[in-house]
C-alpha positions in Angstrom: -2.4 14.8 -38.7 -4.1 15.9 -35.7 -7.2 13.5 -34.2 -10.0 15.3 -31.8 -10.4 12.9 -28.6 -12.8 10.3 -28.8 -16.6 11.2 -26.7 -16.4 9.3 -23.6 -18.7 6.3 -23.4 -21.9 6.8 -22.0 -22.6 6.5 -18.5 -18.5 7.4 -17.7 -18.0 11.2 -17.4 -17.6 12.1 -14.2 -21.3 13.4 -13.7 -22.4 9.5 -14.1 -19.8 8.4 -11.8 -20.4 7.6 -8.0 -17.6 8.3 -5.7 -16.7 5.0 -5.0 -16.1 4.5 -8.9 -13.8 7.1 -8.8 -10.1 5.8 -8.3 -7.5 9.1 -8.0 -4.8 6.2 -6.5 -2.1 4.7 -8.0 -2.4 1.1 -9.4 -1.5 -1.7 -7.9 2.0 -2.6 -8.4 1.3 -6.5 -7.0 -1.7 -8.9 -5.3 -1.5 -8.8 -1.3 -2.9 -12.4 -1.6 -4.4 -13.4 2.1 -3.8 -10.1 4.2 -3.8 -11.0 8.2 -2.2 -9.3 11.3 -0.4 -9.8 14.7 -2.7 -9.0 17.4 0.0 -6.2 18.7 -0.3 -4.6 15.0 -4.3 -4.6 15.1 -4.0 -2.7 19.1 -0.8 -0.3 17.9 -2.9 0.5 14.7 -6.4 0.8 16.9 -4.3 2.9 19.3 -3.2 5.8 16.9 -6.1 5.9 14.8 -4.2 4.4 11.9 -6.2 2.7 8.9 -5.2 -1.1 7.7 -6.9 -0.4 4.6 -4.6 2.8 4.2 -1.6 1.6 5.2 -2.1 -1.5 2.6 -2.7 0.9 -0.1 0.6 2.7 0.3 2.1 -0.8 0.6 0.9 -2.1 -2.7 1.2 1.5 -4.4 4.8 2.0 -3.8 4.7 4.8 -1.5 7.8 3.6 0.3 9.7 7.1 0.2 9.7 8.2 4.0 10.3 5.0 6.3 12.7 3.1 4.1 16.1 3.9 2.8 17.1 4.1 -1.1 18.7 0.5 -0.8 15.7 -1.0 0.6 13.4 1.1 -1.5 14.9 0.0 -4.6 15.0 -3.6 -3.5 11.5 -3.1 -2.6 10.9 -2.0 -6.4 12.7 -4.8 -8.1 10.4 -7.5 -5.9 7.6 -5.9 -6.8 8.4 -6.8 -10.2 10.1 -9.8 -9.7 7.9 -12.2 -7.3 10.3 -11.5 -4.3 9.0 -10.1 -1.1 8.2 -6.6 -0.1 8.6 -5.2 2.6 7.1 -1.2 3.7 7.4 0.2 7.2 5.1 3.4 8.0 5.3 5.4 11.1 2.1 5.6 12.7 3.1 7.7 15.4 5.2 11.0 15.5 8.5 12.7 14.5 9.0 12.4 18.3 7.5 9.2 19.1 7.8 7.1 16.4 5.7 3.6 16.2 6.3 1.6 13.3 4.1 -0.6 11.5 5.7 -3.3 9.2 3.7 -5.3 5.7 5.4 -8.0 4.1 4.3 -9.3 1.3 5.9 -13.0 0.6 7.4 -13.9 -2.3 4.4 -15.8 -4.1 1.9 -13.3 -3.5 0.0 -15.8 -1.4 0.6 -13.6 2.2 0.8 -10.2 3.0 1.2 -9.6 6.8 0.8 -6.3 9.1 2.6 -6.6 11.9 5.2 -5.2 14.6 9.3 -4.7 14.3 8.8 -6.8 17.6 7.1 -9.1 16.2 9.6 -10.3 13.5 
């Protein structure tokens, strides 16, 4: 039996929609609870132009594919789902020059922090 799709609700086609109603992201995978930084994050961050808000995104979307290797990826993937802590790391900087940004999210969801390897 074949079923014709349902009319969208009114006021959500996309012609309604403004763009910051419009989500093309992945879900959120876990909260980031109370989200601070290291002051040597914030300046590395300010330095290269990088966005917190960006960076967070990736961290809480699962888009741990280039920093991280498959053990700590799939770690990272099993605490997402099981209340441990996840950890991302991101290059900021270049192929050449790398500069690493860490997020850790703790355990019970309560922290998540962007900071420095050196600041570990």
């Amino acid at each position: 039996m074949k079923t014709e799709p349902l009319p969208p609700m009114p006021g959500t086609t996309l012609e309604h929609l403004r763009p910051d109603q419009i989500c093309d992201e992945p879900p959120a995978l876990f909260s980031l609870g109370n989200v601070v930084a290291t002051p040597a994050a914030l300046a590395v961050i300010q330095k290269h132009g990088a966005s917190i808000p960006h960076l967070l995104t990736r961290h809480q979307t699962g888009d741990w594919q280039d920093e991280l290797c498959t053990n700590d990826r799939n770690a990272n993937w099993r605490a997402a789902f099981s209340g441990e802590r996840v950890l991302s790391a991101f290059n900021i900087g270049t192929a050449d020059q790398p500069v690493k940004i860490w997020i850790i999210t703790e355990w019970d969801r309560s922290y998540t922090t962007v900071l420095t390897p050196a600041c570990y």
